[in-house]
C-alpha positions as CSV (number, residue, x, y, z in Angstrom):
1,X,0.0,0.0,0.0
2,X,1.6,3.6,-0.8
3,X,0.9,6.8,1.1
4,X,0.4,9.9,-1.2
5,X,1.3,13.3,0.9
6,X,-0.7,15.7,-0.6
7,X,0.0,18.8,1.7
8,X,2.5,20.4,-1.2
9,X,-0.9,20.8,-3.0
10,X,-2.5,22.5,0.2
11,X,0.1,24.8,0.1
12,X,-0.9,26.3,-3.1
13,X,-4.3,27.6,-1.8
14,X,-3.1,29.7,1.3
15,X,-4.4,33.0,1.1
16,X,-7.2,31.7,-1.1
17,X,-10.0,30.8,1.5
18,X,-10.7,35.0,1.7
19,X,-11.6,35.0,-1.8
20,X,-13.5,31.9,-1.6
21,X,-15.4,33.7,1.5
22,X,-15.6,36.8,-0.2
23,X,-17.2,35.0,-3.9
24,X,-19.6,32.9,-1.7
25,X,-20.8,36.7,0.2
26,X,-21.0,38.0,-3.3
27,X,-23.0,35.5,-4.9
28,X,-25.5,35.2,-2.1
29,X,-26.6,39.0,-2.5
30,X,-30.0,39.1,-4.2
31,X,-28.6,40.3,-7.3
32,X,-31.9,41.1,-8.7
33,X,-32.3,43.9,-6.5
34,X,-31.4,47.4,-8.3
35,X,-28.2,49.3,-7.0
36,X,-28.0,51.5,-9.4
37,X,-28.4,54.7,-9.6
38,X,-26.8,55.5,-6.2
39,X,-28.7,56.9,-3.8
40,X,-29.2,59.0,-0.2
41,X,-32.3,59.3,2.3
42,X,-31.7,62.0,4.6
43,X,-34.4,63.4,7.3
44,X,-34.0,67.0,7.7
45,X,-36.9,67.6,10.1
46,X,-40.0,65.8,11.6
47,X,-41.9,65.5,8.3
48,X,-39.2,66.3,5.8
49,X,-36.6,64.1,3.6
50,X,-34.0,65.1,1.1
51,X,-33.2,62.3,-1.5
52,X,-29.8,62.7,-3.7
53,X,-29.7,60.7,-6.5
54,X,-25.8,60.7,-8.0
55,X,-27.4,60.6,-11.9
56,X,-23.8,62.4,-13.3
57,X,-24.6,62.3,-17.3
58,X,-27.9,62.8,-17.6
59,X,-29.2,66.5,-18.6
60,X,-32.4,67.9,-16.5
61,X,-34.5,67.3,-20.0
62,X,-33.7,63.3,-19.6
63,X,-34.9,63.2,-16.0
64,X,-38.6,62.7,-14.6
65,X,-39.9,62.4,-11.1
66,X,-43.0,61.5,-10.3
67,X,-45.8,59.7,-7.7
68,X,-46.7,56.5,-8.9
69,X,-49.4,54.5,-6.3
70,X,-47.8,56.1,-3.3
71,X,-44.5,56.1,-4.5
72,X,-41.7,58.5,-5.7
73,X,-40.2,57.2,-8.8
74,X,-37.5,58.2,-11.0
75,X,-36.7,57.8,-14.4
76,X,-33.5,58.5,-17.0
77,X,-33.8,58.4,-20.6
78,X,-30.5,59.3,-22.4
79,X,-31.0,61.2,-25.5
80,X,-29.1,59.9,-28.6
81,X,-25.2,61.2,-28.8
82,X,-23.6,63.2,-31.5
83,X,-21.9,60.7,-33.7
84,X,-18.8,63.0,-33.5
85,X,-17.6,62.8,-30.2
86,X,-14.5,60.6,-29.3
87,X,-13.8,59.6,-26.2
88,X,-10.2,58.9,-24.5
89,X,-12.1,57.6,-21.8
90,X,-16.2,56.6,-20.7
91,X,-16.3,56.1,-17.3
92,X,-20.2,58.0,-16.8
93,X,-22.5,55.3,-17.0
94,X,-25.6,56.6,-19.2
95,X,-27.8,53.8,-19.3
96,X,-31.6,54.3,-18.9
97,X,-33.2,53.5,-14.9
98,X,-36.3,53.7,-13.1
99,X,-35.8,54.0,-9.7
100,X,-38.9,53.4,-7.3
């Protein structure tokens, strides 16, 4: 009968198990829910709330907010770009969201 020492194998997976623990937290996130845009609540008084919504991109023309059933909800439709513009770099995200 032979004895295989496998521990050499072992080895190559230190420092691994926080990724492994950080993929597992990532993946059981309900990744349906919306993150995005980014937003704030903040109370300012007893009946009073400011809500900032980070929406960098998007002109005041391409943004609606309205009450829907009891709720506040917020849309962003980009407008189609110029053709002529080249970017070095995108990193504004422009894509269209309703918000609720």
């Amino acid at each position: 009968m032979r004895n295989f020492d496998l521990s050499p194998l072992y080895r190559a997976t230190v420092g691994f198990d926080q990724l492994a623990e950080m993929m597992d937290r990532v993946l059981e996130k309900d990744v349906s829910r919306e993150t995005y845009p980014p937003y704030n609540i903040e109370k300012t008084g007893d009946d009073a709330w400011r809500i900032t919504v980070a929406v960098a991109g998007f002109t005041d023309e391409e943004l609606g907010v309205e009450v829907k059933e009891n709720a506040l909800v917020i849309t962003a439709r980009k407008a189609p770009e110029e053709a002529n513009r080249k970017y070095l770099h995108r990193g504004i995200a422009t894509r269209a969201f309703e918000r609720r």
